[in-house]
N, C-alpha and C positions, 0 to 999 in steps of 0.2 A: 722557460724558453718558449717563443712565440710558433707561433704557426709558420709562418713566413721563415723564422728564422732556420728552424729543423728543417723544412725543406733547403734553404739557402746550403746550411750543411748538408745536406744528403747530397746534394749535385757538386759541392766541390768534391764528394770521395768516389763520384761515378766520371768515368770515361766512356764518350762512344766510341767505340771503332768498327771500321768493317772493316770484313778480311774474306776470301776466296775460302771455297772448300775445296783442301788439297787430297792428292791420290789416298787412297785408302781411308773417305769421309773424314778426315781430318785437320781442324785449324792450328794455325800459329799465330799466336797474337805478341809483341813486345811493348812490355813495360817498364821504360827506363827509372821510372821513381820506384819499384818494388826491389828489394833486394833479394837474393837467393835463400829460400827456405820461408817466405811468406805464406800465407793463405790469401786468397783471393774467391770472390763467388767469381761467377762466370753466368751471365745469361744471354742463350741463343736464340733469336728472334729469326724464324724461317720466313724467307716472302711466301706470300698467297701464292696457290698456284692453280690455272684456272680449272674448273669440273673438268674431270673427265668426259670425254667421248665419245668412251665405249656406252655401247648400248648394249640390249638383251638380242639374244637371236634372233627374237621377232622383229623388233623394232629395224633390224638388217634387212631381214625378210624383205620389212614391209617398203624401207626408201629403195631397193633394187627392183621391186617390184613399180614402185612408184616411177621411175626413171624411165622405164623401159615398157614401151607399148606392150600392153596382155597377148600374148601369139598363143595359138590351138597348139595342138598338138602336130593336127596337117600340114600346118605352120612348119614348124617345127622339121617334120618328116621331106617337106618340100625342100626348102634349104639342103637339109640332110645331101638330098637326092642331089642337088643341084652340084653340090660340092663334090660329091663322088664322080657325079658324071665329068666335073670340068681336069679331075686327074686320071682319068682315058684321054683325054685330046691330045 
């Protein structure tokens, strides 16, 4: 049997199908040419999915830090102040 050939067979015994992943990670697939009590393989091909986006605590640190002008501490206390005063008026 040739090259060409043994592939030829190999894809008439394969089907693709997609199918949804149902509640409780679980698929169903039907195959009307299989009878009851066959064996079948099954391969599940996941899509990519794209890197993660977590970062490390630093790297948090550093883009909230990045975003946001460096204020002192005075900075800080001023604000504070300001706010407290504007809930007496």
């Amino acid at each position: 049997m040739s090259v060409l050939e043994l592939q030829q067979s190999i894809l008439n015994l394969l089907q693709n199908l997609t199918t949804k992943i149902l509640p409780g990670n679980k698929i169903e697939i039907e195959i009307p040419e299989a009878e009851i009590g066959d064996s079948v393989d099954v391969f599940v091909i996941l899509p990519e999915k794209p890197a993660s986006k977590r970062g490390s605590v630093l790297e948090l640190i550093e883009q909230a830090r990045s975003k946001h002008a460096f204020r002192t501490t005075e900075d800080i206390d001023r604000q504070l102040q300001q706010e407290r005063d504007s809930w007496d008026s």
